[in-house]
LORODO-889734 format. One record per residue (C-alpha): x, z, y; residue number from 0. Coordinates in steps of 0.001 Angstrom, whole numbers, plus 500000, padded with zeros to 6 digits. Example, Ala and Ser with C-alpha at 12.3 -4.5 7.8 and 13.67 -1.06 7.14 Angstrom:
! LORODO-889734
@x:512300 z:507800 y:495500 i:0
@x:513670 z:507140 y:498940 i:1
END
This chain:
! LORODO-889734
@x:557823 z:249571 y:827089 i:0
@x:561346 z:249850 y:824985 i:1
@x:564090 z:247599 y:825912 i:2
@x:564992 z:247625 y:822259 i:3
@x:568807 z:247906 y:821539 i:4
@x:571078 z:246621 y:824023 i:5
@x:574417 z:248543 y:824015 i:6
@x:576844 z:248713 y:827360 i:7
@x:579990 z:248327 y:827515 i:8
@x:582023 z:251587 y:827324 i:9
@x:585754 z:251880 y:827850 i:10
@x:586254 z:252595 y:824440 i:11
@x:585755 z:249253 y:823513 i:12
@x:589071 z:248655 y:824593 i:13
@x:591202 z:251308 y:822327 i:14
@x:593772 z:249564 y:819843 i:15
@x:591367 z:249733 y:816278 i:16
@x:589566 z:246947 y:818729 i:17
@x:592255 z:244851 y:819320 i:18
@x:592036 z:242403 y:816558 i:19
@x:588376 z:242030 y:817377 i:20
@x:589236 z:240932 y:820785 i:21
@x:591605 z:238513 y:819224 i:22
@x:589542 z:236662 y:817504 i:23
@x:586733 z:237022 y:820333 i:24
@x:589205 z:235052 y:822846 i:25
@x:590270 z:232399 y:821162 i:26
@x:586514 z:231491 y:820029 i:27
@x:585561 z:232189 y:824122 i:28
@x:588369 z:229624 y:825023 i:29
@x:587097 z:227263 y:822280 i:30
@x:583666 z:226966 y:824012 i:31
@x:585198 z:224828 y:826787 i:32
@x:586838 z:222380 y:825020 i:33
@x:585148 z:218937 y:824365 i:34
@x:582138 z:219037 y:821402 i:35
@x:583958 z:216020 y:819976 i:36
@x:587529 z:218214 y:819957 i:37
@x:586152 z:221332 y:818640 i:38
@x:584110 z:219242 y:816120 i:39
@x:587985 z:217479 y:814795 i:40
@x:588723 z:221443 y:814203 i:41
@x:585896 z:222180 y:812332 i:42
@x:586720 z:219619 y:809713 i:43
@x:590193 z:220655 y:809678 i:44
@x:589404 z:224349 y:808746 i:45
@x:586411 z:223764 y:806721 i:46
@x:588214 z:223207 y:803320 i:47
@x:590443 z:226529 y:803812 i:48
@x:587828 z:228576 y:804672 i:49
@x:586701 z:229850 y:801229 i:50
@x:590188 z:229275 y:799540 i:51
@x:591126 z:232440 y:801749 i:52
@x:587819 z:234454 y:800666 i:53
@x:587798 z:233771 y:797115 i:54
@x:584641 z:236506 y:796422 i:55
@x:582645 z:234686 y:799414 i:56
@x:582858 z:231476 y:797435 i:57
@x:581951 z:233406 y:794128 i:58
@x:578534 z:234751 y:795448 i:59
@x:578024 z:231378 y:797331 i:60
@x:578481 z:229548 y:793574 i:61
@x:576703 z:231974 y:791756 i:62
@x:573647 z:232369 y:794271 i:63
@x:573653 z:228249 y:793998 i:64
@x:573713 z:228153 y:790101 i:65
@x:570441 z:230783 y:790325 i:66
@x:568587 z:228970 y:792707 i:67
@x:569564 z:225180 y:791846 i:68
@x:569935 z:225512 y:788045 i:69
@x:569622 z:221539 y:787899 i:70
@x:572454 z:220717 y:789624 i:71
@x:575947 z:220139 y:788085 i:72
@x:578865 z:222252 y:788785 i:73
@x:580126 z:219289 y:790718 i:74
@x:577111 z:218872 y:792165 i:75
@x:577095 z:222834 y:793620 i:76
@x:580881 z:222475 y:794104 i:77
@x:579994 z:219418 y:796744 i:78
@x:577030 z:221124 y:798258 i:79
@x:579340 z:224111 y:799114 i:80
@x:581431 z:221962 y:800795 i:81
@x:578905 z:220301 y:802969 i:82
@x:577786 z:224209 y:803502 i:83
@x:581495 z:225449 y:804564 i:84
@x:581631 z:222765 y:806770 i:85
@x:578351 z:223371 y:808837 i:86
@x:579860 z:227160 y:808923 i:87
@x:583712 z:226110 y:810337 i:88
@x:581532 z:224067 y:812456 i:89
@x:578852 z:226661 y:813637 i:90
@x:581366 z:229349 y:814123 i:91
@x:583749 z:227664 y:816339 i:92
@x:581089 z:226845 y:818533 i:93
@x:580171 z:230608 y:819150 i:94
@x:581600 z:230915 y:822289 i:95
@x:579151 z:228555 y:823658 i:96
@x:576020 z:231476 y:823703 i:97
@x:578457 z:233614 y:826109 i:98
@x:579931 z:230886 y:828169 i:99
@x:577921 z:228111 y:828648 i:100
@x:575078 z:227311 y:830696 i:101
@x:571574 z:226948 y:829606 i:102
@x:572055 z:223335 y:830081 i:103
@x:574538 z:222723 y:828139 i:104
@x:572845 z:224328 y:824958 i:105
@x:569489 z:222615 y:825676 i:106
@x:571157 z:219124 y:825265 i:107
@x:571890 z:219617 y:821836 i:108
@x:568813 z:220353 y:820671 i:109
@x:566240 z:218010 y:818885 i:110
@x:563175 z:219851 y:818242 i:111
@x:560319 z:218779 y:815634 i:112
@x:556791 z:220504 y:815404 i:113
@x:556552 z:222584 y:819008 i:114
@x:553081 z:220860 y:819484 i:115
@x:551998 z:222963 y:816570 i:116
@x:553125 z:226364 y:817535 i:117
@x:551608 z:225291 y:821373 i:118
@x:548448 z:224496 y:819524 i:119
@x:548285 z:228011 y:818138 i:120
@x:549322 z:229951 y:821169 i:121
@x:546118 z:227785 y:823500 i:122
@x:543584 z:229231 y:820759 i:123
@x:545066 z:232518 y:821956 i:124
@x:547116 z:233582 y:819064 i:125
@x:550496 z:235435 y:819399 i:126
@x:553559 z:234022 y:817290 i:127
@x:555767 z:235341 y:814236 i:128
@x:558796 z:232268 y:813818 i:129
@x:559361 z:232757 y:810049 i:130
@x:562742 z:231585 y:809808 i:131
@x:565590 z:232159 y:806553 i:132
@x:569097 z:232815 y:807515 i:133
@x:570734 z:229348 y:808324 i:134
@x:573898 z:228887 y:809950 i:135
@x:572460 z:228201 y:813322 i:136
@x:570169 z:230943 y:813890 i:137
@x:571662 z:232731 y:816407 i:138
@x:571681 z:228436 y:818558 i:139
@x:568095 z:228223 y:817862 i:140
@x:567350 z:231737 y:819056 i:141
@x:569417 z:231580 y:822292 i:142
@x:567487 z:227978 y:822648 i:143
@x:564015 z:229925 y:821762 i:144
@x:564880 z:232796 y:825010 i:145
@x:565900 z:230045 y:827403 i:146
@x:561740 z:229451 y:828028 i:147
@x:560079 z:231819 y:826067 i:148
@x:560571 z:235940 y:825152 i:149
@x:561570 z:236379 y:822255 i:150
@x:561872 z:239395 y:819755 i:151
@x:563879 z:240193 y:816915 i:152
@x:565043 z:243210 y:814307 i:153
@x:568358 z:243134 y:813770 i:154
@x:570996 z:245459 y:812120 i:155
@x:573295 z:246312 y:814667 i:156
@x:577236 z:245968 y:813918 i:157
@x:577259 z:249785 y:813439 i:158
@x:581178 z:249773 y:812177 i:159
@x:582773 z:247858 y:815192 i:160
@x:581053 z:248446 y:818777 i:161
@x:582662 z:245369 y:820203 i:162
@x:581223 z:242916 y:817933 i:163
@x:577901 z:244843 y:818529 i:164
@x:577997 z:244605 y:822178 i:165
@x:578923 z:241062 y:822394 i:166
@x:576539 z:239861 y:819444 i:167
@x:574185 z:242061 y:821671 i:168
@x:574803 z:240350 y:824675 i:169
@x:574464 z:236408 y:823773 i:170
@x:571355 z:237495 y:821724 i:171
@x:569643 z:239018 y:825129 i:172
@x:571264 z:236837 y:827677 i:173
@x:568107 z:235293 y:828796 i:174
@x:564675 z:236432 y:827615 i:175
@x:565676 z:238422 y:824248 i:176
@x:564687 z:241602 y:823395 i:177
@x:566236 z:243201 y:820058 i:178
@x:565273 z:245998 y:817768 i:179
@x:567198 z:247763 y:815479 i:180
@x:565339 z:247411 y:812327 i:181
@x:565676 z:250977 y:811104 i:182
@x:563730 z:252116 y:814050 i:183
@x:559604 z:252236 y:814498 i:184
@x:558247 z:248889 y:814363 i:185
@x:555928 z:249804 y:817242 i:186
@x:557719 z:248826 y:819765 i:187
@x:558110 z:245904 y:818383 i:188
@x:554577 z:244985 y:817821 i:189
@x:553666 z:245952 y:821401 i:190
@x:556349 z:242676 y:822248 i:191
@x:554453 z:240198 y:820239 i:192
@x:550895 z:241111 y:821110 i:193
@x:552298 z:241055 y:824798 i:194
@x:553046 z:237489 y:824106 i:195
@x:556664 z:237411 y:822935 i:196
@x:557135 z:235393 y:820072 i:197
@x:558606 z:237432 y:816603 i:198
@x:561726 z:235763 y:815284 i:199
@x:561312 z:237151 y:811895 i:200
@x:564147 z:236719 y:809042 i:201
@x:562648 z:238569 y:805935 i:202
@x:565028 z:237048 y:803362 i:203
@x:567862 z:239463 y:803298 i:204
@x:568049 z:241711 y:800756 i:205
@x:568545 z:244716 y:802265 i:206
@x:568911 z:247390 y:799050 i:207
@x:565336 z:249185 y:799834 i:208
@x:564357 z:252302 y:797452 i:209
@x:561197 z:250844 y:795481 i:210
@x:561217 z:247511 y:796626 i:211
@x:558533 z:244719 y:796302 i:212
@x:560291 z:241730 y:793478 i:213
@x:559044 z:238768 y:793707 i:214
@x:560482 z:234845 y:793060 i:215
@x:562472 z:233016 y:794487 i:216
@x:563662 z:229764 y:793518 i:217
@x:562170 z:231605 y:790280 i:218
@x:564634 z:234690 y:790698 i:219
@x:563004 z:238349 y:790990 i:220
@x:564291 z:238715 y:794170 i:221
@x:563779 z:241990 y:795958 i:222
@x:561347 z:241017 y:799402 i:223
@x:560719 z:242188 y:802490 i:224
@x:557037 z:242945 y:801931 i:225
@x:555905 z:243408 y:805853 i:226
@x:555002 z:240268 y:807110 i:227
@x:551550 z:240486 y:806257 i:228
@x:551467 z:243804 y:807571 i:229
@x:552819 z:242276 y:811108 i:230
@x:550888 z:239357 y:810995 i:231
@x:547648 z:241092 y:811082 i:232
@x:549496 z:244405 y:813408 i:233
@x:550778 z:241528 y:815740 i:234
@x:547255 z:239322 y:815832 i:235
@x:549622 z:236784 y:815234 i:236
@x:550384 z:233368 y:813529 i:237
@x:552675 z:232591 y:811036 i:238
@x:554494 z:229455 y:811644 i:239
@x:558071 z:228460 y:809361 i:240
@x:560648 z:227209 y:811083 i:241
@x:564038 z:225735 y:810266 i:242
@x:566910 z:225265 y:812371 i:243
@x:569707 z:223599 y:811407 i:244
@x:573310 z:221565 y:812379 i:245
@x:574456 z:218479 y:812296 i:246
@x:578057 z:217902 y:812190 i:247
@x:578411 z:214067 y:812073 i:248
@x:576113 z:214136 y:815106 i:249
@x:577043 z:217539 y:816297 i:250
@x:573022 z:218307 y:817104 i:251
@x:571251 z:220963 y:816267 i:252
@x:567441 z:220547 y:815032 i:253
@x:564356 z:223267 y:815534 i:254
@x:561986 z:222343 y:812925 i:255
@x:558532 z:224056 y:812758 i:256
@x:555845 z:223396 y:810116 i:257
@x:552386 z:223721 y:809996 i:258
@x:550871 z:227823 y:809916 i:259
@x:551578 z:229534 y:806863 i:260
@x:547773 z:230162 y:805270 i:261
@x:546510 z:233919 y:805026 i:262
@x:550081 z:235741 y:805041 i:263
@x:548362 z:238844 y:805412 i:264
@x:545790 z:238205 y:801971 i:265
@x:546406 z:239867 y:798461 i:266
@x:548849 z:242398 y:797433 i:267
@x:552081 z:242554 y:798604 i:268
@x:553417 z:240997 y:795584 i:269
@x:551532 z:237921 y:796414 i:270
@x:552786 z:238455 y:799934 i:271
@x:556119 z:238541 y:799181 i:272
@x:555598 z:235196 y:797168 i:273
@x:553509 z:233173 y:799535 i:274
@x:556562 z:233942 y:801872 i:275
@x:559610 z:233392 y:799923 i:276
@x:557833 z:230180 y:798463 i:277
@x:557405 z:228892 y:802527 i:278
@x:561388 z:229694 y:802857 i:279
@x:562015 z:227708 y:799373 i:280
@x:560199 z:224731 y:801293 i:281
@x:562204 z:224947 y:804378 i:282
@x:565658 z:225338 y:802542 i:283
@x:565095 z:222306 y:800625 i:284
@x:564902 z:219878 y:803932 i:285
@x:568550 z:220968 y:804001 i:286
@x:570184 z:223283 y:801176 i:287
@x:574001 z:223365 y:803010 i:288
@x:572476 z:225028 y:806134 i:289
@x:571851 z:228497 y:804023 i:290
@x:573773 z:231348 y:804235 i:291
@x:574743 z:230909 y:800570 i:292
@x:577658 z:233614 y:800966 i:293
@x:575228 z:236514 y:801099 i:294
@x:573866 z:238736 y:798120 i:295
@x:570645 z:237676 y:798502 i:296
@x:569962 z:238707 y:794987 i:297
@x:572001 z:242419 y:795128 i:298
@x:569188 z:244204 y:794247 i:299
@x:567808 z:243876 y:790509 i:300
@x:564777 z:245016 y:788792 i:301
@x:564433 z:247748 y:785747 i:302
@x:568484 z:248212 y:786010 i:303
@x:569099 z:244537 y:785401 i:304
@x:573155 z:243747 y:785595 i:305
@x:574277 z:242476 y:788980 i:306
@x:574609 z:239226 y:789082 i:307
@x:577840 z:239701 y:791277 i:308
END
């Protein structure tokens, strides 16, 4: 069976166009020993420069907001940005941890909600997709996931800078994780989860397919990732939501799972699409600043609609 994509390390990881990768890798390497409570007191100091120095990032954050939370004031999006920029200075300091820590140390911070009902599903014999948006913490909750369990995933790989693609690569399979590169043949995958790997499945990206299913979210056409049904029924699998999330008052993290989402693989894919955009909606709202707000998650439009960026 494919190992899925796990890149070595090569020599030329170490030429001079990588050097400024490296520097930034360090520092964040040597920031995984320090203290949670000092690394936390650095969070909070760089959270409120973080956007001022990426100007566009904060643009497509505030615009994605004002699409999806229409209802809220501009003060209102301007504070839940902040709460947002802080979980990421937070989240992102802390990345050192998946190299350089033990199991141990990542297990502690970890309240989980909701395993009983993905145990529940995999005693009637049922294999498991995670269907999961992408928060802030998903690469925690994922490392947390492989610690007891195999665990696949498609992923794009960091095609324009091999050193961030090896070490991304690395933390993501440093215990039992296997990932795919999500322009290859799905089969491999599938083979995974009916083996009894769970499928750590992150459909909400819009990834600029030709012909792509639309369908709403947060009542925004939003071009879908139309396969889950596909894989559910592929995979023999359930399909359970989860949310994962940080804390940064209580510097926790939280695995959240909810109960199966009902006949993912029924009706067109239109009404696929919906059924699983409106179980993301759902999980979002337990916490709207965990979201990876700075993405184009609406890039694509429909029947040559402007961009909304």
């Amino acid at each position: 069976m494919s190992s899925g994509h796990r890149p070595a390390f090569r020599y030329r990881l170490l030429l001079p166009r990588y050097w400024l990768t490296w520097a930034t890798i360090i520092p964040i390497g040597a920031l995984a020993m320090l203290p949670d409570a000092i690394r936390a007191r650095l969070g909070d100091q760089i959270a409120p420069w973080l956007l001022r120095f990426a100007p566009k990032r904060q643009r497509i954050a505030l615009t994605n907001l004002a699409l999806c939370y229409p209802e809220l004031s501009e003060q209102e999006r301007h504070d839940l940005l902040a709460r947002h920029t802080r979980v990421l200075a937070h989240t992102f300091l802390g990345y050192g941890r998946l190299l350089f820590r033990s199991s141990q140390h990542l297990r502690r911070a970890f309240d989980v909600e909701g395993m009983d009902i993905v145990e529940r599903e995999v005693a009637k014999g049922n294999n498991i997709i995670l269907l999961t948006p992408h928060s802030l913490a998903l690469e925690y909750a994922a490392q947390y996931l492989t610690m007891t369990q195999g665990m696949v995933c498609a992923v794009r790989p960091h095609a324009g800078n091999e050193v961030l693609d090896w070490i991304v690569s690395r933390f993501r399979t440093r215990y039992q994780g296997i990932i795919y590169d999500n322009s290859a043949s799905m089969l491999g995958l599938v083979k995974q989860v009916r083996s009894g790997k769970w499928l750590y499945f992150l459909p909400d990206e819009d990834r600029g397919f030709k012909n792509p299913v639309f369908a709403p979210f947060y009542g925004v056409p939003k071009a879908s990732v139309s396969v889950l049904g596909k894989l559910a029924k592929s995979c023999k699998a359930t399909v359970i939501p989860l949310m994962t999330g940080y804390c940064p008052d209580r510097r926790r993290f939280t695995l959240h799972f909810h109960q199966p989402l009902e006949d993912a693989n029924h009706g067109d894919l239109t009404e696929q699409s919906l059924r699983q955009n409106q179980a993301i909606e759902r999980i979002l709202d337990e916490d709207r600043a965990q979201y990876m707000w700075s993405a184009k998650i609406f890039r694509t439009r429909p029947d040559n609609e402007a961009s909304f960026y």
